[in-house]
C-alpha positions as CSV (number, residue, x, y, z in Angstrom):
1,X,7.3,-26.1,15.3
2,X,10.9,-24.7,16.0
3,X,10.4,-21.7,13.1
4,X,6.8,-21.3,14.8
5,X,8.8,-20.8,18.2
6,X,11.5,-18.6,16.8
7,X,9.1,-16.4,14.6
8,X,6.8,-15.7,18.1
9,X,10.3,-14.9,20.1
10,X,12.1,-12.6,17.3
11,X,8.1,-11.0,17.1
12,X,8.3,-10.1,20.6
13,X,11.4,-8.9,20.3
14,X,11.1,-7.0,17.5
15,X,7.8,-5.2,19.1
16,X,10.2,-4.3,22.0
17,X,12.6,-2.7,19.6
18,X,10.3,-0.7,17.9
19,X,8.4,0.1,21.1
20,X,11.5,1.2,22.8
21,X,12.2,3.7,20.2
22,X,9.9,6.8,21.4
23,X,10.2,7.0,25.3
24,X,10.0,10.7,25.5
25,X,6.3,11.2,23.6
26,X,3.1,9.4,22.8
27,X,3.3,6.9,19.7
28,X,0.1,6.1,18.2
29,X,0.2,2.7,16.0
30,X,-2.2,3.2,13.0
31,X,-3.5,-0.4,11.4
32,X,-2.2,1.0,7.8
33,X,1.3,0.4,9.7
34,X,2.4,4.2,9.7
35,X,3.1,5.1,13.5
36,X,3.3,8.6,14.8
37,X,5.0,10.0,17.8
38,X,3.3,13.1,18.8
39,X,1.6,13.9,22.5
40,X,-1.6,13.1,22.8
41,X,-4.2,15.7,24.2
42,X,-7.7,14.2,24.2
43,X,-8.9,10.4,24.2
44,X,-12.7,11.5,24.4
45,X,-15.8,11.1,21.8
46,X,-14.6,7.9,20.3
47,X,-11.0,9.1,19.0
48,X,-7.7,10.0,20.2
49,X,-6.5,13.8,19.3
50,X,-3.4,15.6,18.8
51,X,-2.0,18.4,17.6
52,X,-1.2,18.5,13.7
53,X,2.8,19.1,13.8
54,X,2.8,20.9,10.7
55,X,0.2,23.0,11.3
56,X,0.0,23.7,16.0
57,X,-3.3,25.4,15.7
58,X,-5.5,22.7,14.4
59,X,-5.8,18.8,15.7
60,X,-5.7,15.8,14.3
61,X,-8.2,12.7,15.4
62,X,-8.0,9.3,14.6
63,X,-10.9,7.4,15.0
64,X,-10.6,3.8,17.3
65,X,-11.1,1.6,13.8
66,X,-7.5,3.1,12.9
67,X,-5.6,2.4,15.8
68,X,-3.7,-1.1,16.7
69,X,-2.1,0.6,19.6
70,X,-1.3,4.0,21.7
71,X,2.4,3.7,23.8
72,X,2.0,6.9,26.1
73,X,5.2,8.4,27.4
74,X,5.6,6.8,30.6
75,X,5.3,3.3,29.1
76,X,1.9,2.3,29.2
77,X,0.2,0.9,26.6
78,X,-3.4,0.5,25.3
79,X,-4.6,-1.8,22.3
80,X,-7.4,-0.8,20.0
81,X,-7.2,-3.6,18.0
82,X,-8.8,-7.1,19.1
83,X,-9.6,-10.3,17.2
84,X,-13.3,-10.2,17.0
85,X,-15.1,-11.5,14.0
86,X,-18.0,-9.7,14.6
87,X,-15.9,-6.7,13.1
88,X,-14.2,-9.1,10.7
89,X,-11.2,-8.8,12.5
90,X,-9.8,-12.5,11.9
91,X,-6.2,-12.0,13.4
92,X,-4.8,-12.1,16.4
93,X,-2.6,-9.1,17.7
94,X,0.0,-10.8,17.2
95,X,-1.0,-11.7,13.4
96,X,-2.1,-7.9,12.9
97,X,1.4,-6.6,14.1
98,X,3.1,-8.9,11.3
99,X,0.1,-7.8,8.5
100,X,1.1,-4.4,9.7
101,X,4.5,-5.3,9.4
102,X,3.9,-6.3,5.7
103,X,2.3,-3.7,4.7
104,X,5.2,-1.2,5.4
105,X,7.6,-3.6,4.0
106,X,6.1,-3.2,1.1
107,X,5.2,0.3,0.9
108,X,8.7,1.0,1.4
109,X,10.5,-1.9,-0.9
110,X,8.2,-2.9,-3.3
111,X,8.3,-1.4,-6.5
112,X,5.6,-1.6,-9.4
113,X,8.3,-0.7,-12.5
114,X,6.3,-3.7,-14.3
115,X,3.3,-2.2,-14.0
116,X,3.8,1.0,-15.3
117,X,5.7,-0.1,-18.1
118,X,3.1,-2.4,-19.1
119,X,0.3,-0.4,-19.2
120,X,1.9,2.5,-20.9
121,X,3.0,0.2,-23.5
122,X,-0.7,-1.0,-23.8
123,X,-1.7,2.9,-23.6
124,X,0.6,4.1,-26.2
125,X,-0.7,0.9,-28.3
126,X,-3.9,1.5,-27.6
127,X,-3.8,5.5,-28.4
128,X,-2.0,5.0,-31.7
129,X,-5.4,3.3,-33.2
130,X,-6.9,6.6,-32.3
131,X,-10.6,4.7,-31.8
132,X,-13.3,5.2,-29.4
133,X,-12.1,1.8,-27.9
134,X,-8.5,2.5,-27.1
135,X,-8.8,2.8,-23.6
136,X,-9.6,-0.7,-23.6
137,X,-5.9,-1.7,-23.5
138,X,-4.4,0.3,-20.8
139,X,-7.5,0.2,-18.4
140,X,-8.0,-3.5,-18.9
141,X,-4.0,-4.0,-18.1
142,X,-5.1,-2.4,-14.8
143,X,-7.8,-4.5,-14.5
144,X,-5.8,-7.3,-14.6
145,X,-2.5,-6.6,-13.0
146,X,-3.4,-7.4,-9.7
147,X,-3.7,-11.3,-10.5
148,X,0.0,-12.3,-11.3
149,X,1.6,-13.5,-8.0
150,X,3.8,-11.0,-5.7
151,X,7.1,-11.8,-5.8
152,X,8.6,-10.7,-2.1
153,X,12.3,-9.8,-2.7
154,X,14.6,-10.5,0.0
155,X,16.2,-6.8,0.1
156,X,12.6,-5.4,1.1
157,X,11.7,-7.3,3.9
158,X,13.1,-6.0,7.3
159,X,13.6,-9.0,8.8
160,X,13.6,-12.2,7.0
161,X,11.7,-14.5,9.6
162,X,8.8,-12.0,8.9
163,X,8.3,-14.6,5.4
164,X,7.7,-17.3,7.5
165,X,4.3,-15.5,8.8
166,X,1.1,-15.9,6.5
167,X,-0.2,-12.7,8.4
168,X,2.8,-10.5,7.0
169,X,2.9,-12.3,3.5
170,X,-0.9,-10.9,3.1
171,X,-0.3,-7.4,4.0
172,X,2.7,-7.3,2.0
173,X,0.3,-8.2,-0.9
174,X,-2.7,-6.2,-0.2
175,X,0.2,-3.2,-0.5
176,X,1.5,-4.6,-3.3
177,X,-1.0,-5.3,-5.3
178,X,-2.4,-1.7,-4.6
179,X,1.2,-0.4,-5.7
180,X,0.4,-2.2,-9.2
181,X,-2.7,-0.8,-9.5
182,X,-1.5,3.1,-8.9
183,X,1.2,2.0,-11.1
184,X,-0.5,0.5,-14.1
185,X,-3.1,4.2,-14.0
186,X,0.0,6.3,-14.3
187,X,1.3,4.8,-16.9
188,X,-2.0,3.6,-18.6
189,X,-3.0,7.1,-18.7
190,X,0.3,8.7,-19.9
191,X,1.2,6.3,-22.7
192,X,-2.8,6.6,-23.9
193,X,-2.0,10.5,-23.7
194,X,1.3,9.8,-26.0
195,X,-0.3,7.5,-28.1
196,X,-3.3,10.1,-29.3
197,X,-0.4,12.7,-29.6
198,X,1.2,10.4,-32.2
199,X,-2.3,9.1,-33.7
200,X,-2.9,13.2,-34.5
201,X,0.3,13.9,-35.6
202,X,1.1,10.3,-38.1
203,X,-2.3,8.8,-38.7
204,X,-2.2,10.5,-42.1
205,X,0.6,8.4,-43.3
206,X,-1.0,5.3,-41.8
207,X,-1.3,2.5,-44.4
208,X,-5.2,2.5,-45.7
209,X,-4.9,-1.2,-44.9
210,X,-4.8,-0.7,-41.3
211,X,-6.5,2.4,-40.8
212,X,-8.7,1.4,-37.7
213,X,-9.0,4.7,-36.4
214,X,-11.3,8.1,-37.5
215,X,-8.6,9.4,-40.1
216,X,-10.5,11.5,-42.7
């Protein structure tokens, strides 16, 4: 009960923090977590608008499905977001603000070095057999590398009371496990690419007893 009560008062005041940061422009909350502080200039036909900042001339909208939240200038704020399962939104706001909070944890801490290793490993393996089948190995890697469980280091989360939330531990997952997937292509891909490099180049000298490949 007390870490219940001390999670929903370092919550509020880590909103407030984050909140207080932009008091001079519009901040729009996205529900990927990313938050952008740019004015806003239209509200209308079912998205808010604003000017792209690297490019003045043209807009940017984001439809209402994106946003959590819009803090104008002045202080006001307006949620988007609202716990309705109709819409399969299951959370409360305050559970989507510590998801949110996961996710961008792990987008910015989380790191997938397992992943890539591992499936360029299986790549290279698989490439060095030089058969129709070898993409088997790296791809199937992928397949199966978002199973294992994520382990959330302490260094990556922003604050630690966050781990005491279920909400936060399952967006820092979704991100995670997404991370391990981009991961395990990348290096799937390049060690299948080094591993047909080598079949060309050394499957001559392959043993006839373990020629599985299309050597001539």
């Amino acid at each position: 009960m007390l870490k219940k009560i001390f999670l929903l008062i370092t919550l509020s005041l880590s909103t407030q923090a984050v909140l207080s940061q932009e008091t001079e422009q519009d901040t729009i909350y996205l529900m990927n977590g990313h938050v952008v502080a740019e004015k806003i200039i239209d509200t209308l036909l079912g998205a808010v608008t604003i000017s792209n900042p690297k490019k003045p001339t043209r807009k940017i909208n984001y439809e209402l499905e994106q946003l959590y939240m819009v803090r104008y200038a002045n202080g006001t704020k307006r949620f988007y977001y609202e716990q309705d399962s109709l819409k399969s939104n299951w959370f409360t706001r305050d559970e989507m603000w510590m998801y949110m909070k996961g996710e961008v944890d792990a987008r910015k801490g989380f790191k997938a070095r397992g992943s890539l290793i591992g499936a360029g490993i299986a790549g290279l393996v698989g490439g060095l057999t030089g058969t129709f089948w070898a993409p088997i190995l790296p791809y199937g890697y992928m397949a199966m590398v978002g199973l294992p469980k994520v382990r959330i280091k302490h260094e990556t989360i922003s604050n630690p009371i966050y781990i005491e939330s279920d909400a936060y531990i399952l967006g820092y997952e979704r991100v995670a496990r997404h991370k391990r997937r981009i991961q395990a292509v990348i290096g799937g891909t390049v060690g299948l690419a080094v591993g047909f490099t080598l079949y060309g180049l050394l499957h001559q000298y392959y043993p006839e007893n373990v020629n599985i490949g299309f050597r001539k």
